[in-house]
C-alpha beads as a LAMMPS data file, in Angstrom:
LAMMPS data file: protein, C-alpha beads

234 atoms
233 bonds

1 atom types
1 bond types

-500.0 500.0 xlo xhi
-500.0 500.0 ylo yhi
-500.0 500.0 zlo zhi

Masses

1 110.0

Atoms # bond

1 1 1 -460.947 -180.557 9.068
2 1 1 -463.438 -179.864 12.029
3 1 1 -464.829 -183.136 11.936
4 1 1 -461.793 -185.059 12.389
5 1 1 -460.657 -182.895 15.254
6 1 1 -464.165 -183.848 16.394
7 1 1 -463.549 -186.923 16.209
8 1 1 -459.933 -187.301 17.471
9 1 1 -461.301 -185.797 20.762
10 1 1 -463.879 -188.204 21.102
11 1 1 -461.604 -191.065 20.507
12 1 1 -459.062 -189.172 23.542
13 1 1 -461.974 -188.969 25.368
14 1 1 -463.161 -192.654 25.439
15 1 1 -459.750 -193.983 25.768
16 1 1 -459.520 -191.696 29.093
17 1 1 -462.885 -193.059 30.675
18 1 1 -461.744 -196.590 30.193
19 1 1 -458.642 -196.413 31.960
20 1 1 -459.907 -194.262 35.101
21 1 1 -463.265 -196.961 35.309
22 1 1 -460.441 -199.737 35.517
23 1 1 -458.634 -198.445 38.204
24 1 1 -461.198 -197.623 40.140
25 1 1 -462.342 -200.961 40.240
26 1 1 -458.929 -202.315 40.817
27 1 1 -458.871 -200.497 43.997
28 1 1 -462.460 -201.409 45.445
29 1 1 -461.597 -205.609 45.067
30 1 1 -458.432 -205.193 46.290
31 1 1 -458.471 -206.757 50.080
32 1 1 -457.898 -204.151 52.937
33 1 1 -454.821 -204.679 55.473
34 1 1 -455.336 -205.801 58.736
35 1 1 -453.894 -203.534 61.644
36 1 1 -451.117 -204.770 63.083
37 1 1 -452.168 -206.545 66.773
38 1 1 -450.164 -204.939 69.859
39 1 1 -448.760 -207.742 72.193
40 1 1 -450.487 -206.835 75.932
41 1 1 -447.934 -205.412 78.099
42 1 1 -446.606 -207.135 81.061
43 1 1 -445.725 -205.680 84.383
44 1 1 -441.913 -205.027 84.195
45 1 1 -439.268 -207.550 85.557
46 1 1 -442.389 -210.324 85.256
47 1 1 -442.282 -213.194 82.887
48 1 1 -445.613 -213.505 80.774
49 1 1 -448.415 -215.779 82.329
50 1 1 -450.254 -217.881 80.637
51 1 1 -453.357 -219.259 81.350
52 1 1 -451.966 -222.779 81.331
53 1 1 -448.842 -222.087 83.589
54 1 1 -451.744 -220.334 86.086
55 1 1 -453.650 -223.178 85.966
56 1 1 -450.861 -225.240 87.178
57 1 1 -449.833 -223.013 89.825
58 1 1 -453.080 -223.077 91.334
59 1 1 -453.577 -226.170 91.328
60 1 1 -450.459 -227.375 93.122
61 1 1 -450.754 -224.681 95.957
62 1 1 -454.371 -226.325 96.582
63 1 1 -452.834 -230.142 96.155
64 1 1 -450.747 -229.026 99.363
65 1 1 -452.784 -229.376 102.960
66 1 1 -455.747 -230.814 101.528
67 1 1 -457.791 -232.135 104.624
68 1 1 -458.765 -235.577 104.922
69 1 1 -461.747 -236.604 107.200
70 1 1 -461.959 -240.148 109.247
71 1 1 -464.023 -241.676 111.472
72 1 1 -463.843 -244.765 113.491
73 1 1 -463.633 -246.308 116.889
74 1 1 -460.460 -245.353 118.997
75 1 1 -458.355 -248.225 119.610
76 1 1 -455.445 -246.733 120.742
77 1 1 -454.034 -242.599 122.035
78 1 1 -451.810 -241.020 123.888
79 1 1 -450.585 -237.071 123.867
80 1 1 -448.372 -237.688 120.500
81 1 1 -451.391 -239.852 118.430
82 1 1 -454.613 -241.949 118.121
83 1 1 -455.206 -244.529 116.082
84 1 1 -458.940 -245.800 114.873
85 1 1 -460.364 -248.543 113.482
86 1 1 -461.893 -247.494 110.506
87 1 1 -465.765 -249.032 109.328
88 1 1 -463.703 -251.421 106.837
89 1 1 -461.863 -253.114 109.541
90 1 1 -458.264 -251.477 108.848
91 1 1 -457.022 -248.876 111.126
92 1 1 -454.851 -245.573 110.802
93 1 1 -452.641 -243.521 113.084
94 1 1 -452.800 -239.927 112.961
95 1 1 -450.436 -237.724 114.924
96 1 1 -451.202 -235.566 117.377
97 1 1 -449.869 -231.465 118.090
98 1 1 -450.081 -228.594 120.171
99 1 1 -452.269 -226.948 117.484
100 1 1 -455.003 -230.118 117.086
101 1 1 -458.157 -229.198 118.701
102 1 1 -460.263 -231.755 120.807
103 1 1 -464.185 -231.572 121.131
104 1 1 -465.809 -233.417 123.464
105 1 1 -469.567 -233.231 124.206
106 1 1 -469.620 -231.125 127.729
107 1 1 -465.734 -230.647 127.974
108 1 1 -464.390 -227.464 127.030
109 1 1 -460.934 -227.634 128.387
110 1 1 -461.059 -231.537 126.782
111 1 1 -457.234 -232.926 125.630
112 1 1 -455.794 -235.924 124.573
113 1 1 -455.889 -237.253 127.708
114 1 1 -459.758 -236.590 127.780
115 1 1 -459.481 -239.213 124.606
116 1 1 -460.225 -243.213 126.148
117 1 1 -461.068 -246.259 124.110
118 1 1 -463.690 -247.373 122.688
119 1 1 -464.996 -243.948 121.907
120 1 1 -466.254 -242.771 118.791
121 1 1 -463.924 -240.318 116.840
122 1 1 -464.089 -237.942 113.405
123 1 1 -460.778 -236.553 113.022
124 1 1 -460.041 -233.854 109.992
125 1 1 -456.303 -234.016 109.328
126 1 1 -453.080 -233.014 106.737
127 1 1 -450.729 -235.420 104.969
128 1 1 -447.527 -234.270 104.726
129 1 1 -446.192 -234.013 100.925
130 1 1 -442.921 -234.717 101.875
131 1 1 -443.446 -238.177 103.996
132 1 1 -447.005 -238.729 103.692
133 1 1 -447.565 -238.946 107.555
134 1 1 -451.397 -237.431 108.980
135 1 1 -451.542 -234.564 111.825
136 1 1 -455.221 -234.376 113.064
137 1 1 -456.504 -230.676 112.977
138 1 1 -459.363 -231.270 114.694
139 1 1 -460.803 -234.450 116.754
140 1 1 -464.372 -234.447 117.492
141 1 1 -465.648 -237.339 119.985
142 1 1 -469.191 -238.519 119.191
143 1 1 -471.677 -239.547 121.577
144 1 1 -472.300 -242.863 121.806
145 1 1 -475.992 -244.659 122.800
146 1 1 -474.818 -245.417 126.604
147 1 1 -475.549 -249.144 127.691
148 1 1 -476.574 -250.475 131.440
149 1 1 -473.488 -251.643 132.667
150 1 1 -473.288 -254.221 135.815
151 1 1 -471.230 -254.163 138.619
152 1 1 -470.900 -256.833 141.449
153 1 1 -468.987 -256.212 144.661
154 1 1 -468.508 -255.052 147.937
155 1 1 -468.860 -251.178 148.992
156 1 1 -465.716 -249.754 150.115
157 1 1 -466.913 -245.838 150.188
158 1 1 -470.268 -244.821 150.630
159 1 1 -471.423 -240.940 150.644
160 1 1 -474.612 -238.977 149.291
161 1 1 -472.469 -237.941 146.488
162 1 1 -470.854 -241.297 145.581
163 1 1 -470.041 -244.958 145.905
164 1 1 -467.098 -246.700 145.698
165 1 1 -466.989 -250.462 145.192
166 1 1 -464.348 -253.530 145.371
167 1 1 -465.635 -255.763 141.620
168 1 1 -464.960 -259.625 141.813
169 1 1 -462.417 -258.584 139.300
170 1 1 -459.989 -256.906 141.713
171 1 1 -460.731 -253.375 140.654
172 1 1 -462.062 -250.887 142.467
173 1 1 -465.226 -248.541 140.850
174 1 1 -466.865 -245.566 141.940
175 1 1 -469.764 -243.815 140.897
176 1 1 -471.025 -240.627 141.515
177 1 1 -474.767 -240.517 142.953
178 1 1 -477.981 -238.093 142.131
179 1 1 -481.665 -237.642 143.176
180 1 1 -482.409 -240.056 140.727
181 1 1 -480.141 -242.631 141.794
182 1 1 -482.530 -245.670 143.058
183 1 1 -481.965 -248.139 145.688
184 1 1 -483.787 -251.496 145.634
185 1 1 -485.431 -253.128 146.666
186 1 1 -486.421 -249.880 148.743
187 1 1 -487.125 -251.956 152.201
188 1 1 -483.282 -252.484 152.126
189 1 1 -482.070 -248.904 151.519
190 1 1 -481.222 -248.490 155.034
191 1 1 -478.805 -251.591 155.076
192 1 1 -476.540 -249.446 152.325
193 1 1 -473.629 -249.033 153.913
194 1 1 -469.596 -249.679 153.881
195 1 1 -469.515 -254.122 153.833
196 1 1 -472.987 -254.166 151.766
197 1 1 -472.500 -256.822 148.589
198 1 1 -474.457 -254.972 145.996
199 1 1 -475.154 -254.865 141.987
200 1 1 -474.128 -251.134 140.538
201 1 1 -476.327 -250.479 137.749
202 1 1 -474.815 -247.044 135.482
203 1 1 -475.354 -246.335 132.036
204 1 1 -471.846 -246.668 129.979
205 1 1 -471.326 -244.147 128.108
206 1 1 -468.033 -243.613 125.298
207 1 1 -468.061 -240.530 125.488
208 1 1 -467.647 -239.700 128.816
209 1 1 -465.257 -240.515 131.566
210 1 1 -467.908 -239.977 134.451
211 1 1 -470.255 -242.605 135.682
212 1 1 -472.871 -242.287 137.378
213 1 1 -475.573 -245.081 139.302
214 1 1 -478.825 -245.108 137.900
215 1 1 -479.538 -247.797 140.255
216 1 1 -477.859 -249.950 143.636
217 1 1 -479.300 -253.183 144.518
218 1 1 -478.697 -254.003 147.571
219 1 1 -478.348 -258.117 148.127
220 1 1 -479.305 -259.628 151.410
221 1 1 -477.052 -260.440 154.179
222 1 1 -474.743 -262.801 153.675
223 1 1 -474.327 -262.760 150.027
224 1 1 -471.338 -262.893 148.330
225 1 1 -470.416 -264.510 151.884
226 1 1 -471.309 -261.602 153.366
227 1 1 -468.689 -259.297 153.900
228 1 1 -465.812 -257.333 152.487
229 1 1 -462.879 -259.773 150.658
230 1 1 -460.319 -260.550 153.266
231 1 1 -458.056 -257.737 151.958
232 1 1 -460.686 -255.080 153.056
233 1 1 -461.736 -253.602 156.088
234 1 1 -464.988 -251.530 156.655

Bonds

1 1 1 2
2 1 2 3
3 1 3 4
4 1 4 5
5 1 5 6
6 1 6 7
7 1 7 8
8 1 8 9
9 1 9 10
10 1 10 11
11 1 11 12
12 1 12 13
13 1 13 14
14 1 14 15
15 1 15 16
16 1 16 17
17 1 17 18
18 1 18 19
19 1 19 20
20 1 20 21
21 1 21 22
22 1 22 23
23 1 23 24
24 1 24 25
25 1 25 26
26 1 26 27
27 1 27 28
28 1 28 29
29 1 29 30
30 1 30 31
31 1 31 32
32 1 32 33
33 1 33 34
34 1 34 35
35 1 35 36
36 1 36 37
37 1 37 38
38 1 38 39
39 1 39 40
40 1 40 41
41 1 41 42
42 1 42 43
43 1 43 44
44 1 44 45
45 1 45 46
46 1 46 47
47 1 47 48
48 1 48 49
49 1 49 50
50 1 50 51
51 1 51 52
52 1 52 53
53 1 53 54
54 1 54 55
55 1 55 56
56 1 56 57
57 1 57 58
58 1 58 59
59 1 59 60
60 1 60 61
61 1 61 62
62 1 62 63
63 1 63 64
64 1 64 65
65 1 65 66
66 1 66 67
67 1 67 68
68 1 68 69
69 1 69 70
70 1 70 71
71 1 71 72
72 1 72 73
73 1 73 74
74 1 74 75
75 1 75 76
76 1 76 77
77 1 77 78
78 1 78 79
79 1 79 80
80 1 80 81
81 1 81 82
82 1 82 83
83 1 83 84
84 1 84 85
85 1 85 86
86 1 86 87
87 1 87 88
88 1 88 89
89 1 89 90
90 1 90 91
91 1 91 92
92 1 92 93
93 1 93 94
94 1 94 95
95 1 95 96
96 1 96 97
97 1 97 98
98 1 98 99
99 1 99 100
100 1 100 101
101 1 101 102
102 1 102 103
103 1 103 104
104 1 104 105
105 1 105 106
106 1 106 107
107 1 107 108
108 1 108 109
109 1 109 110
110 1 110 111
111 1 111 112
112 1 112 113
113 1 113 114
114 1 114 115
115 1 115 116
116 1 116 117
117 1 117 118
118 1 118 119
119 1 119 120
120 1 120 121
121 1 121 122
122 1 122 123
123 1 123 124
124 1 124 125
125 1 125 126
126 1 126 127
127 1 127 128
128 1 128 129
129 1 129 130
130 1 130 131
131 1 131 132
132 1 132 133
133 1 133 134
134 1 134 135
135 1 135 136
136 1 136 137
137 1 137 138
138 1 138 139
139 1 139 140
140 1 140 141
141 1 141 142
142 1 142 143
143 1 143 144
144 1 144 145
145 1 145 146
146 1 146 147
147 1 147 148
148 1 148 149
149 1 149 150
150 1 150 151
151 1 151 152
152 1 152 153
153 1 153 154
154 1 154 155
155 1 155 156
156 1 156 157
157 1 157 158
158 1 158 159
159 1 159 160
160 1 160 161
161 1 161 162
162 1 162 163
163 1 163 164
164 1 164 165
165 1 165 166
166 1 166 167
167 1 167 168
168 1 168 169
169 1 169 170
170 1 170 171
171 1 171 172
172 1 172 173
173 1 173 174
174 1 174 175
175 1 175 176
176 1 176 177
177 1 177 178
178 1 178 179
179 1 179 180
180 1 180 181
181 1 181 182
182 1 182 183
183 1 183 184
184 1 184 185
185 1 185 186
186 1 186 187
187 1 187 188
188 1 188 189
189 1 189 190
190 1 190 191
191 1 191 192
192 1 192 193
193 1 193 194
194 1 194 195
195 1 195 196
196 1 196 197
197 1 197 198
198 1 198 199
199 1 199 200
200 1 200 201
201 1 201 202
202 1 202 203
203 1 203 204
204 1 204 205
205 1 205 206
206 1 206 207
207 1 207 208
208 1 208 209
209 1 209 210
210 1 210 211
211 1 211 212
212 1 212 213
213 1 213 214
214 1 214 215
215 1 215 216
216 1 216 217
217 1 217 218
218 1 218 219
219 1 219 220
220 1 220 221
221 1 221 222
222 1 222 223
223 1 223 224
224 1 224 225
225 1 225 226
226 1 226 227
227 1 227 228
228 1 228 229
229 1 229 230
230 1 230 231
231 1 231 232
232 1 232 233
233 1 233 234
């Protein structure tokens, strides 16, 4: 009688240690839950951003005002645009406002008017979106290698400062005179004077509107038949 109570309890006891071992290792294969991910809050009364919508917003706000840079010989300006002739041959017009800025080399209060052709120019301006037309920012006038220029006439003004001259070409020229202003050949430099035909020798420079002689020769009585053109008077 004690052995099969014994026994019976064994049996209990067996069946109970199989049952806990299998659900125990039901629960350590089963797969864990993942946490539920929050959605990142966004200031109130804003729509969500996203990174491509960003993207495109930046973008257009820098596609707006973009400058553009050219550079070419002026061919034509007045107070409302220049135009240049571009390396290429072609040629754009770019407007001109109360806000562009003008740089000249030696001319601080330089304007539009400053501008002449035939000078150099790099202009930074902005197309508008709208109508594609340019507005120069800034014009910048670069110096140019200055070339001996010639001029033949008579002298209508003479001073230590300048001289003034009547070209076979009808126009009138003055240039302004230094200490290094030479007069040749130097055995006629006293026979300088208001009637004299002479040869004005000045450096041309594009990039500035002042001219001054680097040299005067004076030409021997009677040249250029000797006196002022019949519509002068010394």
């Amino acid at each position: 009688m004690n052995l099969k109570r014994i026994l019976l309890a064994l049996a209990i006891a067996t069946f109970l240690l199989a049952m806990t071992t299998q659900v125990f290792a039901t629960s350590v294969n089963a797969p864990l839950a993942k946490p539920t991910q929050k959605p990142h809050p966004t200031p109130a009364g804003n729509p969500p951003v996203t990174p491509g919508a960003a993207g495109a917003a930046h973008a257009q706000a820098h596609a707006h005002g973009k400058p553009e840079h050219y550079k070419g010989i002026v061919a034509n300006v007045d107070s409302a645009s220049i135009t240049l002739t571009l390396k290429d041959g072609s040629s754009v017009t770019i407007g001109l406002s109360a806000e562009t800025r003008i740089k000249m080399p030696d001319r601080k209060d330089a304007t539009a008017a400053s501008i002449q052709t035939g000078m150099m120019a790099a202009i930074q301006a902005t197309r508008d979106p709208g109508s594609g037309a340019l507005t120069a920012r800034i014009v910048v006038i670069i110096p140019g290698k200055p070339t001996l220029h010639h001029v033949v006439g008579w002298v209508t003004q003479y001073s230590g400062t300048s001289i003034t001259i009547k070209a076979h070409d009808g126009n009138s020229y003055t240039f302004s005179l230094s200490g290094d202003t030479k007069i040749l050949p130097e055995e006629r430099a006293a026979e300088l004077t208001v009637g004299s035909f002479v040869t004005i020798i000045a450096p041309r420079d594009p990039s500035s509107t002042q001219r001054t002689a680097q040299g005067i020769v004076v030409h021997p009585a009677g040249s250029g038949e000797g006196s002022l053109p019949a519509t002068q008077s010394p």
